[in-house]
LUMMARMAR-717752 format. One record per residue (C-alpha): residue number from 1; chain; z, x, y. Coordinates in steps of 0.5 Angstrom, whole numbers, always signed. Example, Ala and Ser with C-alpha at 12.3 -4.5 7.8 and 13.67 -1.06 7.14 Angstrom:
2
atom k 1&c A&Z +16&X +25&Y -9
atom k 2&c A&Z +14&X +27&Y -2
//
This chain:
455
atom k 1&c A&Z +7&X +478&Y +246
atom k 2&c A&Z +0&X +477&Y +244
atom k 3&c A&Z -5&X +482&Y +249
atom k 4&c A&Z -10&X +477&Y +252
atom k 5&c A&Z -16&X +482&Y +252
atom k 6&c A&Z -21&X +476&Y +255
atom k 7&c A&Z -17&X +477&Y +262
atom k 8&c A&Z -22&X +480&Y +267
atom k 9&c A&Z -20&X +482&Y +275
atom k 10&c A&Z -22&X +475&Y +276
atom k 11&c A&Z -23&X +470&Y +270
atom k 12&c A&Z -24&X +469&Y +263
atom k 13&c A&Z -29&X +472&Y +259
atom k 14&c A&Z -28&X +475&Y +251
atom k 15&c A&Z -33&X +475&Y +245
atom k 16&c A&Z -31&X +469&Y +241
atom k 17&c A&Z -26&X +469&Y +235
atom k 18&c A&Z -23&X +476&Y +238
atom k 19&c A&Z -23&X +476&Y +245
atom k 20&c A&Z -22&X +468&Y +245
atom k 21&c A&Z -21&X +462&Y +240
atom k 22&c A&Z -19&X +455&Y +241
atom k 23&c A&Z -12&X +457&Y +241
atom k 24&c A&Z -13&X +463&Y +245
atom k 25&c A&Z -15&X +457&Y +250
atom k 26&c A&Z -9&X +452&Y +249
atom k 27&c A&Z -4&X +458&Y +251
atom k 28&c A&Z -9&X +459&Y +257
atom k 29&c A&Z -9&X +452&Y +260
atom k 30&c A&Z -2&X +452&Y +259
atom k 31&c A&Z +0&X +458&Y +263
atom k 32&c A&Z -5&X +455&Y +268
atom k 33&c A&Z -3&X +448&Y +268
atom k 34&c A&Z +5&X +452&Y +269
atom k 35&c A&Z +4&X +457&Y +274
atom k 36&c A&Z +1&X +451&Y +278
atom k 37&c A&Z +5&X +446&Y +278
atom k 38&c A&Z -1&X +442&Y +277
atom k 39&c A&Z +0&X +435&Y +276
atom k 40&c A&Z -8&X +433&Y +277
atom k 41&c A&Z -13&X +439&Y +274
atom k 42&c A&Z -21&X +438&Y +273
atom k 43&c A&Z -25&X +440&Y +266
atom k 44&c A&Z -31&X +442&Y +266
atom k 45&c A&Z -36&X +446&Y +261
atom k 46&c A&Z -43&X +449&Y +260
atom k 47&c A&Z -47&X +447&Y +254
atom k 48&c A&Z -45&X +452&Y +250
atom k 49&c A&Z -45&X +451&Y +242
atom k 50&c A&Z -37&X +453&Y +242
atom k 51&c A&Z -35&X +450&Y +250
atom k 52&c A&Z -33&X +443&Y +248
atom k 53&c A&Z -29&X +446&Y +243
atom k 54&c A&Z -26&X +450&Y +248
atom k 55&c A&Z -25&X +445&Y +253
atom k 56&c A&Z -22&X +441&Y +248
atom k 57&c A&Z -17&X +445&Y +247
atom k 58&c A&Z -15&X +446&Y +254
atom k 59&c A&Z -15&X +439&Y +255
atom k 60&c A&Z -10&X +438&Y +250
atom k 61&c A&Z -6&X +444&Y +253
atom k 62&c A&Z -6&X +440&Y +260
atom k 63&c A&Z -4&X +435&Y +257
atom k 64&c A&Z +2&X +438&Y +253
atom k 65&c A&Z +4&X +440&Y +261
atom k 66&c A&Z +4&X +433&Y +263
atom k 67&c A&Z -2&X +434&Y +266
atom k 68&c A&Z -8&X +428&Y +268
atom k 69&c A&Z -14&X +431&Y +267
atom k 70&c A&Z -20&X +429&Y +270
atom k 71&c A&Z -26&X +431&Y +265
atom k 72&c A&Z -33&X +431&Y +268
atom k 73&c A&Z -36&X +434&Y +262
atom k 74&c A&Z -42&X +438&Y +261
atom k 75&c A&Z -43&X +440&Y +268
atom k 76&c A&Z -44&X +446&Y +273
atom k 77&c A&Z -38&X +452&Y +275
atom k 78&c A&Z -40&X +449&Y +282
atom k 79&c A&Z -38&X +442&Y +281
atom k 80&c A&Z -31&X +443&Y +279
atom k 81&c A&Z -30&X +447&Y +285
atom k 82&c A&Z -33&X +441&Y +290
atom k 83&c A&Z -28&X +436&Y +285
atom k 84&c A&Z -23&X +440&Y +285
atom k 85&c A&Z -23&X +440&Y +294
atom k 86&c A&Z -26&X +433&Y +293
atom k 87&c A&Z -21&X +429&Y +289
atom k 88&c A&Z -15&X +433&Y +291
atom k 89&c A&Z -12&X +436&Y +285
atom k 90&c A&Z -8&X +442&Y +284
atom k 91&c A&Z -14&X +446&Y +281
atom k 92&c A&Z -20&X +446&Y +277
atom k 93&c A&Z -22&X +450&Y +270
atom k 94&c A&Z -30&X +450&Y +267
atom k 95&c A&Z -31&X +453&Y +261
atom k 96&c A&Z -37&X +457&Y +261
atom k 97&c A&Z -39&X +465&Y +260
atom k 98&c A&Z -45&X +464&Y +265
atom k 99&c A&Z -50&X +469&Y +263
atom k 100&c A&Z -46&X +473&Y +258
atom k 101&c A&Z -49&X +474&Y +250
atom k 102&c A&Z -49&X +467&Y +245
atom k 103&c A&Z -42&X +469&Y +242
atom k 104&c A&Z -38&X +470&Y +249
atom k 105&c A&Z -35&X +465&Y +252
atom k 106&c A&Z -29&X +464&Y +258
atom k 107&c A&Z -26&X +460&Y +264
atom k 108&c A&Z -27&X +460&Y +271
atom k 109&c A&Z -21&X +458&Y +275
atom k 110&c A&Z -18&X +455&Y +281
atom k 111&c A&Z -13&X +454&Y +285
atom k 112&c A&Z -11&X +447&Y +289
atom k 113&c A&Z -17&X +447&Y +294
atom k 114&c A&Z -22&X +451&Y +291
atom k 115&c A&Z -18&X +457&Y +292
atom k 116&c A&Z -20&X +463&Y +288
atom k 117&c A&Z -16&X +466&Y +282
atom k 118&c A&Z -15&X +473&Y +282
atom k 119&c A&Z -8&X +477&Y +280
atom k 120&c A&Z -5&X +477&Y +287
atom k 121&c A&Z -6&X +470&Y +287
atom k 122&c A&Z -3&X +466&Y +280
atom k 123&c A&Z -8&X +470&Y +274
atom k 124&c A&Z -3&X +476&Y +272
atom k 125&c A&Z +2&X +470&Y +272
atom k 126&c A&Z -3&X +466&Y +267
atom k 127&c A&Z -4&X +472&Y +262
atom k 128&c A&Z +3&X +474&Y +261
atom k 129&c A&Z +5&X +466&Y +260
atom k 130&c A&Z -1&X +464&Y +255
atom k 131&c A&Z +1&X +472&Y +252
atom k 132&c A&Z +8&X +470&Y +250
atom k 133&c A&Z +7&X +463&Y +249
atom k 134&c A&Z +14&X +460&Y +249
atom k 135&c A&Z +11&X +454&Y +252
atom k 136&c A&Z +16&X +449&Y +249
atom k 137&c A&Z +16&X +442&Y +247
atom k 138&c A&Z +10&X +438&Y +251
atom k 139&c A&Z +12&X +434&Y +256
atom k 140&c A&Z +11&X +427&Y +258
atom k 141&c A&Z +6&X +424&Y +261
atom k 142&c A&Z -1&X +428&Y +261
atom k 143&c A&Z -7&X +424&Y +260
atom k 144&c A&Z -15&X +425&Y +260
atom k 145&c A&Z -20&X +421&Y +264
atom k 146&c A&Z -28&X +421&Y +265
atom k 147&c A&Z -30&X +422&Y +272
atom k 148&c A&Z -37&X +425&Y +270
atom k 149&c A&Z -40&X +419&Y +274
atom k 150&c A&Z -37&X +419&Y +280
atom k 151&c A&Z -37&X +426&Y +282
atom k 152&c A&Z -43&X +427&Y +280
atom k 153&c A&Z -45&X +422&Y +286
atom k 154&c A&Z -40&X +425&Y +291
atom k 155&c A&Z -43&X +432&Y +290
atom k 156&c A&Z -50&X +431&Y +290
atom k 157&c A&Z -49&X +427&Y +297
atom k 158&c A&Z -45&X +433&Y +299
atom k 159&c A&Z -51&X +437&Y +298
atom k 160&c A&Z -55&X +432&Y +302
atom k 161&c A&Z -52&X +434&Y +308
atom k 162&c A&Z -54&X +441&Y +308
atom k 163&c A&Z -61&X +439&Y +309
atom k 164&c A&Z -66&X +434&Y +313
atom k 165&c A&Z -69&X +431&Y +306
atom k 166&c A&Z -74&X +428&Y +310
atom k 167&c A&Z -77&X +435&Y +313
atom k 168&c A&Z -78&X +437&Y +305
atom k 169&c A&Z -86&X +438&Y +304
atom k 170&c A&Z -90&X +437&Y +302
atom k 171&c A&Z -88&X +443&Y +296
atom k 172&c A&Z -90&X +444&Y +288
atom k 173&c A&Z -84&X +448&Y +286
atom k 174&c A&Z -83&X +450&Y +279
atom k 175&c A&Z -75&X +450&Y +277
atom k 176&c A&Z -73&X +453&Y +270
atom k 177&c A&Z -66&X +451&Y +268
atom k 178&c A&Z -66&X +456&Y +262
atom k 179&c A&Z -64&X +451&Y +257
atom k 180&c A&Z -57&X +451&Y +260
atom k 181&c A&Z -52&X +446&Y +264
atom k 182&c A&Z -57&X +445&Y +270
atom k 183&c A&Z -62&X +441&Y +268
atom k 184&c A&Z -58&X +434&Y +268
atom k 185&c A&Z -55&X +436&Y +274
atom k 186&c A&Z -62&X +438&Y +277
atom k 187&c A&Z -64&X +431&Y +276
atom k 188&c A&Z -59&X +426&Y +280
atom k 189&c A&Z -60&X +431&Y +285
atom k 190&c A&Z -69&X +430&Y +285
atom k 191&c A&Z -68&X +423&Y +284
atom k 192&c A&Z -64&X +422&Y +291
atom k 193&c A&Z -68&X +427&Y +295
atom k 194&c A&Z -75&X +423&Y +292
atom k 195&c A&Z -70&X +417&Y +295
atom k 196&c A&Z -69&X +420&Y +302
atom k 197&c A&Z -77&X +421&Y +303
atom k 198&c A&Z -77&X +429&Y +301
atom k 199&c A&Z -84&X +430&Y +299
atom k 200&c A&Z -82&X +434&Y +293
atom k 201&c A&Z -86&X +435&Y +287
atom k 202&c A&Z -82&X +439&Y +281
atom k 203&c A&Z -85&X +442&Y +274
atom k 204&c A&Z -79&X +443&Y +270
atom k 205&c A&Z -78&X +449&Y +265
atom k 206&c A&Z -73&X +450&Y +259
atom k 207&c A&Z -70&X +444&Y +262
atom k 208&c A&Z -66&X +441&Y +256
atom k 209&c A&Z -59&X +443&Y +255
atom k 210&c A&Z -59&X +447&Y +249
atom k 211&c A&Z -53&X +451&Y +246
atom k 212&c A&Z -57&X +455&Y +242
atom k 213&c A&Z -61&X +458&Y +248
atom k 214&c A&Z -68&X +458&Y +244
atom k 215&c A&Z -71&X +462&Y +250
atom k 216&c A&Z -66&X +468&Y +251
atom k 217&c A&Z -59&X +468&Y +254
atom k 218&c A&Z -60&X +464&Y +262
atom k 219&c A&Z -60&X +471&Y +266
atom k 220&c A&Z -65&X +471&Y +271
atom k 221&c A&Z -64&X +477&Y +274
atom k 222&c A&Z -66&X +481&Y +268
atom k 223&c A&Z -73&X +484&Y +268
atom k 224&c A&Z -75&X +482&Y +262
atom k 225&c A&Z -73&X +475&Y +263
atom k 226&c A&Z -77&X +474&Y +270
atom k 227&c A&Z -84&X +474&Y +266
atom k 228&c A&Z -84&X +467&Y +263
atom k 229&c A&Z -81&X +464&Y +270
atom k 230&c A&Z -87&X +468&Y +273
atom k 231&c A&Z -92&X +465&Y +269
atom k 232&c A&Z -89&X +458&Y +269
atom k 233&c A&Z -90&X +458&Y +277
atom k 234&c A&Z -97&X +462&Y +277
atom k 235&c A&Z -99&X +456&Y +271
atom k 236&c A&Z -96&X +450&Y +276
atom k 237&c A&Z -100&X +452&Y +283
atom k 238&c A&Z -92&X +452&Y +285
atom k 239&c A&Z -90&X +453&Y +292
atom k 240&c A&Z -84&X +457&Y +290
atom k 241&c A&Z -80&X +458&Y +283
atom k 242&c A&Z -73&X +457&Y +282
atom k 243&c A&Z -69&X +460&Y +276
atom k 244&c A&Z -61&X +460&Y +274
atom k 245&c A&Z -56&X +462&Y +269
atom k 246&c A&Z -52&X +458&Y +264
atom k 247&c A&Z -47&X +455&Y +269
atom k 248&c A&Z -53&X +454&Y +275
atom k 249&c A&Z -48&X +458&Y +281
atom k 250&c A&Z -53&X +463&Y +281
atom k 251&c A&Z -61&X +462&Y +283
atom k 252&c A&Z -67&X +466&Y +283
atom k 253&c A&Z -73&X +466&Y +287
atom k 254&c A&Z -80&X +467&Y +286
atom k 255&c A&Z -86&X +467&Y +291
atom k 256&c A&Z -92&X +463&Y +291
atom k 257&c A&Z -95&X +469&Y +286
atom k 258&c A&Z -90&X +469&Y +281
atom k 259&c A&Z -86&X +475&Y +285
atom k 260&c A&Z -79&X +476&Y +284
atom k 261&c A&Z -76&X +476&Y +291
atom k 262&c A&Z -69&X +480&Y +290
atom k 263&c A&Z -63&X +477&Y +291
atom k 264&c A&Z -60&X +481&Y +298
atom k 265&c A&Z -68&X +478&Y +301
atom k 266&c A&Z -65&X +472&Y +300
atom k 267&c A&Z -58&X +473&Y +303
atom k 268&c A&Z -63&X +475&Y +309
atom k 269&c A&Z -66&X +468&Y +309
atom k 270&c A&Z -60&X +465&Y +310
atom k 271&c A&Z -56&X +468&Y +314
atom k 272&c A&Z -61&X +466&Y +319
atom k 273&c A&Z -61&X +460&Y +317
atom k 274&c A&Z -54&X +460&Y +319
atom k 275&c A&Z -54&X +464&Y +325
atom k 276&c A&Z -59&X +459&Y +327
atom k 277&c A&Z -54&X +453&Y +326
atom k 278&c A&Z -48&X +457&Y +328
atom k 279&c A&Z -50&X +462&Y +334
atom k 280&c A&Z -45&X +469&Y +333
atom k 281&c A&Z -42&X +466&Y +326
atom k 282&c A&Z -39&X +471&Y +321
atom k 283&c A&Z -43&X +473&Y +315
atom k 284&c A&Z -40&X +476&Y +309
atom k 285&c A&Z -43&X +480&Y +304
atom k 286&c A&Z -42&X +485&Y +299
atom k 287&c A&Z -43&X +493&Y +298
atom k 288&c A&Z -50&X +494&Y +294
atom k 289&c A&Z -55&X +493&Y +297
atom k 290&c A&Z -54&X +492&Y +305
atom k 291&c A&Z -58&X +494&Y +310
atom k 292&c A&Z -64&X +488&Y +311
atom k 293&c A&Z -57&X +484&Y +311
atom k 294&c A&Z -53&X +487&Y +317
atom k 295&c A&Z -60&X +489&Y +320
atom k 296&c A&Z -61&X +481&Y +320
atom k 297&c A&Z -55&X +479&Y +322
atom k 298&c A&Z -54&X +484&Y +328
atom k 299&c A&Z -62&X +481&Y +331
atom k 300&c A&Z -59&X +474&Y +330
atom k 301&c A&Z -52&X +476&Y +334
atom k 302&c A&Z -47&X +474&Y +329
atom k 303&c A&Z -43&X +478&Y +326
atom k 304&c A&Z -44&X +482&Y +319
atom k 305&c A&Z -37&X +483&Y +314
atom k 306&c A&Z -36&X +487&Y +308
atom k 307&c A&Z -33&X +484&Y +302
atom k 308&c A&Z -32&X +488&Y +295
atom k 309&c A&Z -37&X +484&Y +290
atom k 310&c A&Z -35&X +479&Y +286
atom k 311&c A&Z -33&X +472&Y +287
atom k 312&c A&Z -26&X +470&Y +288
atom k 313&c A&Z -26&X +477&Y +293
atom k 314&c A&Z -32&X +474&Y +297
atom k 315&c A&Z -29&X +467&Y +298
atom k 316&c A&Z -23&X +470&Y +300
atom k 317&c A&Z -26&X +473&Y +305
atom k 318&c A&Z -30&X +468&Y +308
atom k 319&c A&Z -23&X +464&Y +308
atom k 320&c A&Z -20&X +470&Y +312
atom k 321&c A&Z -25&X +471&Y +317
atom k 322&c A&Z -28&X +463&Y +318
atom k 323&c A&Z -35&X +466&Y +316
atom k 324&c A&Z -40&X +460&Y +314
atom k 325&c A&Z -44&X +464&Y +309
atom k 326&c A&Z -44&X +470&Y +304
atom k 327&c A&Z -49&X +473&Y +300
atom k 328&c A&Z -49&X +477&Y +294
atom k 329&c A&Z -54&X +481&Y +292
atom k 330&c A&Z -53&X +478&Y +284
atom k 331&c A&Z -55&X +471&Y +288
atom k 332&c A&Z -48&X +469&Y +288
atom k 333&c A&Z -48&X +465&Y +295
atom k 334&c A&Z -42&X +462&Y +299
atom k 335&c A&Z -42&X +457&Y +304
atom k 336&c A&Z -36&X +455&Y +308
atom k 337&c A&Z -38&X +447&Y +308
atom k 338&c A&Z -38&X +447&Y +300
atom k 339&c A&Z -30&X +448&Y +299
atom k 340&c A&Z -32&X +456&Y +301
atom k 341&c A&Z -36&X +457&Y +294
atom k 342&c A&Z -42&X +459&Y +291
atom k 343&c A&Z -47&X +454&Y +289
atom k 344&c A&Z -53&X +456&Y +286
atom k 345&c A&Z -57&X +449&Y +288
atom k 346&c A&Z -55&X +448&Y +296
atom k 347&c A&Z -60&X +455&Y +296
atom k 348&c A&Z -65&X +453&Y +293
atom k 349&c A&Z -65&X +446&Y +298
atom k 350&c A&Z -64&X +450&Y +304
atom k 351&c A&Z -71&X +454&Y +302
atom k 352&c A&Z -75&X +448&Y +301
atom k 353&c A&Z -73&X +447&Y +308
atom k 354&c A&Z -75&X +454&Y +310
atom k 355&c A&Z -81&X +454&Y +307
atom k 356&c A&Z -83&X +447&Y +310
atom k 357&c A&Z -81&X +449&Y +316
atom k 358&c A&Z -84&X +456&Y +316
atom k 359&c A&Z -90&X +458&Y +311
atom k 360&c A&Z -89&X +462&Y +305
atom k 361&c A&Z -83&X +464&Y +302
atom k 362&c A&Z -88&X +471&Y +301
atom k 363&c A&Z -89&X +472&Y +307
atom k 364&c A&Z -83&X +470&Y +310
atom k 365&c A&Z -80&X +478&Y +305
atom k 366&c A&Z -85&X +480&Y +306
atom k 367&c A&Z -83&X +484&Y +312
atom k 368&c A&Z -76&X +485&Y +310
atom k 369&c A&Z -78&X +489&Y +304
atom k 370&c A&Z -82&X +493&Y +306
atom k 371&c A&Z -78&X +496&Y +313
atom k 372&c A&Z -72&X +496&Y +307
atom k 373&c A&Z -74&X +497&Y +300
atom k 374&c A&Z -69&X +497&Y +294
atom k 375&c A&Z -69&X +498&Y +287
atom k 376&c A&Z -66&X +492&Y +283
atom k 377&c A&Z -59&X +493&Y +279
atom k 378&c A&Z -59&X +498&Y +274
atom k 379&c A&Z -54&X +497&Y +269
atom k 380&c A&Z -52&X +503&Y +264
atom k 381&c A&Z -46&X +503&Y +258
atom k 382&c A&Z -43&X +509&Y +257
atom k 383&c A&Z -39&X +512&Y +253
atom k 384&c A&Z -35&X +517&Y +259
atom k 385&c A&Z -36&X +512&Y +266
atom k 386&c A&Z -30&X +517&Y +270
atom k 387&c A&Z -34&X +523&Y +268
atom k 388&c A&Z -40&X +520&Y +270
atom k 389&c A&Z -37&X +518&Y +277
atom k 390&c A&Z -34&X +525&Y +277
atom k 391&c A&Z -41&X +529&Y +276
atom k 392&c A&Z -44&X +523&Y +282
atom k 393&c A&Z -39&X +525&Y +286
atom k 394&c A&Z -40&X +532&Y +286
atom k 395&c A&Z -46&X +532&Y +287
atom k 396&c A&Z -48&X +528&Y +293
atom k 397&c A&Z -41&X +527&Y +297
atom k 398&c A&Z -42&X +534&Y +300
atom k 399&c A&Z -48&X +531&Y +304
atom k 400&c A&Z -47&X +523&Y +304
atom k 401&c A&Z -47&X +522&Y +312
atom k 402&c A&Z -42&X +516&Y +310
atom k 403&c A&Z -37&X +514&Y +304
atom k 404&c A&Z -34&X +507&Y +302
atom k 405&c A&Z -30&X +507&Y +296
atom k 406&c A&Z -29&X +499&Y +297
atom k 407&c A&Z -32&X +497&Y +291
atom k 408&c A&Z -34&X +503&Y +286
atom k 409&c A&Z -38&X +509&Y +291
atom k 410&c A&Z -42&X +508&Y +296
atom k 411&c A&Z -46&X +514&Y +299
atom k 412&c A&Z -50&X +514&Y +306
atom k 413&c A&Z -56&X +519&Y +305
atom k 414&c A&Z -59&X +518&Y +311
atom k 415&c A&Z -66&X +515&Y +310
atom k 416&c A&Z -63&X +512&Y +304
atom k 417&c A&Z -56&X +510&Y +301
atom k 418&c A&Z -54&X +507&Y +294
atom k 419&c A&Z -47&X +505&Y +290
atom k 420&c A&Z -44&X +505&Y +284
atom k 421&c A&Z -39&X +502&Y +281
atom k 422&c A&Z -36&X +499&Y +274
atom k 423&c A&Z -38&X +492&Y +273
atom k 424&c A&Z -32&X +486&Y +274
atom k 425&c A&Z -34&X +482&Y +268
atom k 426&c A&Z -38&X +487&Y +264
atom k 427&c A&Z -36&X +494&Y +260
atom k 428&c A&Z -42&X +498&Y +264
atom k 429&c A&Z -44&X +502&Y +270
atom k 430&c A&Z -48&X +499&Y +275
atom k 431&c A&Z -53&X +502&Y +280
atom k 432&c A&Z -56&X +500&Y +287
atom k 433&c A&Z -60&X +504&Y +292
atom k 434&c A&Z -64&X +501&Y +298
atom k 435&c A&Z -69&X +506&Y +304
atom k 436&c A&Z -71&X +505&Y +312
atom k 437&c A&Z -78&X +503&Y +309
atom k 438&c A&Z -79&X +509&Y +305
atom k 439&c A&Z -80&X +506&Y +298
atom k 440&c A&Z -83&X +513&Y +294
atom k 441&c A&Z -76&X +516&Y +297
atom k 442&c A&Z -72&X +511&Y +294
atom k 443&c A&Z -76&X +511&Y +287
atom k 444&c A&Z -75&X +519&Y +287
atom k 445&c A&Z -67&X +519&Y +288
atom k 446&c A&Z -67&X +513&Y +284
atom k 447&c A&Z -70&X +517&Y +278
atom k 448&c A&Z -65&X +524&Y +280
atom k 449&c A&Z -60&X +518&Y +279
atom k 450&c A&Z -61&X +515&Y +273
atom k 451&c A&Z -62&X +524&Y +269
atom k 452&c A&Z -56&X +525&Y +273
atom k 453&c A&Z -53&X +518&Y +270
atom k 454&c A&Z -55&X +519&Y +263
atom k 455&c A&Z -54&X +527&Y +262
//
């Protein structure tokens, strides 16, 4: 029995050639292909210097399983999940570790209809499978065959239906793909709407996919990473810019300044959006950063829905409660046409729109930061997290108006609230906080946070 140290609570990620290798991987797609009895499963991967060995290895294993795998290549997380609906097959594997360091990589995983992969639903199965490794002889049958073309075709038609392409423009936008898996994909998806009538105009950044990541890891929501995105808008004249991560499920916004819009604004956005489709819909969101969200849905007569952060537990939420769309503060947005998954190019479509339609992406925010000011996230590597979470919880509980434990602490305060909790994915703490219009509020209980935190 070997510990599978690269399991986390809802995928696969691991440092390479400690957490996961070659080997690690073929045990893996194994125990994927044998918990699901899958006889057709997608493969997809990012451009990391390491994924097409991976995905190599885990094509192998589904083979050895009997399986036919049908391999898109470089491609996007979002585009296994539309094949796997699309084509009807028993699940979908992307080889990627989105925003992690360089010499990370990782898997994410669905089952038969794009459904999320946790371990209440196949993940512990998987684990403890590739951990004993008592596979056995192959099996008969499995085979491997390109559908790169084809699905590609099919998701960016997909994606044409969620927009009125000729209501596109006249824009400038400035889109940077960080040297990761977006570029391709981005310009299949430019060419069709240029053959619809959108008037788009793109002045593209880092476009080239590139293993190497000559310009930083592709994680747009790091401070330090939103200057050259900034600039790059403010030097194009840009309407508004457009930045993603490695695997291109998440998706960044920048106003016509080059200000970075953070990413619950954007969950507001849309959500109206929907509600204006689909009057009293369901909208699903997570527990960091709330109040502009609930405040949005509420004067648009839906109904607003709390989910614990991450993936596989918003998707099944928005299943569960028929919602359709969900948003995460990290820029992870859900839709239920889109196989209830996230998609980090239908966002920045439906903004376009938006902004066509209504003016400035600036000041359609404007308004909403200022009545709920929030800090951005805060991430903390600690030694002792439980300590930590004890001295929080000691200090601010006795006069919290409101506790939610759904996913890390959240504490109600009254004119401000925050949340802490450990990260899905990361060995860090992670905090948020937000205010009723009161933005010196919140930096002075930010700054109390961060001592208490760091003590």
């Amino acid at each position: 029995m070997t510990e599978m140290t690269c399991f986390k609570a809802y995928d696969i990620r691991g440092r390479l050639g400690m957490d996961l290798d070659a080997g690690i991987a073929y045990r893996i797609g194994r125990g994927f292909a044998r918990t699901l009895g899958a006889q057709r499963v997608i493969l997809g991967r990012d451009c990391r210097a390491s994924s097409e060995t991976l995905a190599d290895a885990v094509a192998s294993a589904l083979i050895d399983e009997g399986v036919e795998v049908l391999d898109l290549g470089l491609s996007g997380t979002e585009e296994m999940y539309f094949a796997t609906s699309h084509f009807d097959t028993d699940g979908g594997i992307c080889v990627t570790a989105s925003h992690n360091p360089i010499d990370w990589n990782g898997m994410k995983m669905v089952r038969a209809g794009s459904a999320p992969l946790d371990a209440s639903t196949g993940l512990a199965q998987i684990k403890a499978l590739a951990g004993r490794n008592a596979f056995g002889a192959a099996r008969a049958g499995g085979h491997r065959r390109d559908i790169a073309a084809d699905a590609r075709l099919a998701y960016v038609q997909k994606l044409m239906s969620v927009v009125d392409a000729p209501a596109l423009g006249p824009l400038t936008i400035l889109v940077n793909a960080g040297n990761g898996a977006a570029g391709p994909t981005f310009d299949a998806l430019a060419a069709e709407l240029d053959a619809r009538g959108a008037r788009l105009q793109f002045r593209r950044m880092n476009h080239a996919p590139d293993g190497s990541f000559p310009n930083g890891i592709p994680n747009p929501l790091l401070p330090e990473n939103q200057p050259a995105t900034a600039q790059g808008v403010r030097d194009a004249g840009a309407d508004f810019g457009v930045a993603w991560d490695g695997d291109f499920d998440r998706c960044f916004f920048f106003d016509h300044e080059g200000e970075f819009v953070a990413g619950e604004y954007i969950v507001g956005l849309l959500a109206e959006v929907f509600l204006s489709r689909t009057p009293g819909a369901t909208i699903i969101h997570d527990p960091r950063v709330l109040w502009n969200t609930r405040d949005v849905v509420t004067r648009a007569g839906g109904q607003a829905v709390q989910s614990r952060t991450g993936h596989a537990y918003i998707k099944q939420a928005m299943r569960d409660t028929g919602a359709v769309y969900g948003g995460e503060m990290s820029a992870h947005h859900y839709f239920r046409a889109f196989c209830h998954c996230d998609s980090g190019m239908i966002p920045w479509l439906l903004i376009a729109e938006l902004v066509s339609r209504k003016g400035p992406l600036r000041d359609l925010v404007a308004q909403r930061r200022s009545a709920f000011p929030s800090s951005g996230e805060m991430s903390f590597t600690l030694a002792d997290a439980q300590s930590v979470m004890d001295r929080i919880r000691a200090t601010y509980m006795p006069s919290a108006l409101e506790v939610d434990e759904t996913d890390g602490i959240s504490l109600d305060m009254g004119d401000w609230r925050f949340n802490l909790r450990a990260s899905n994915t990361e060995p860090v703490m992670r905090l948020n906080a937000e205010s009723r219009g009161n933005a010196r509020l919140l930096s002075e209980q930010v700054a109390a946070l961060r001592a208490l935190i760091l003590q």
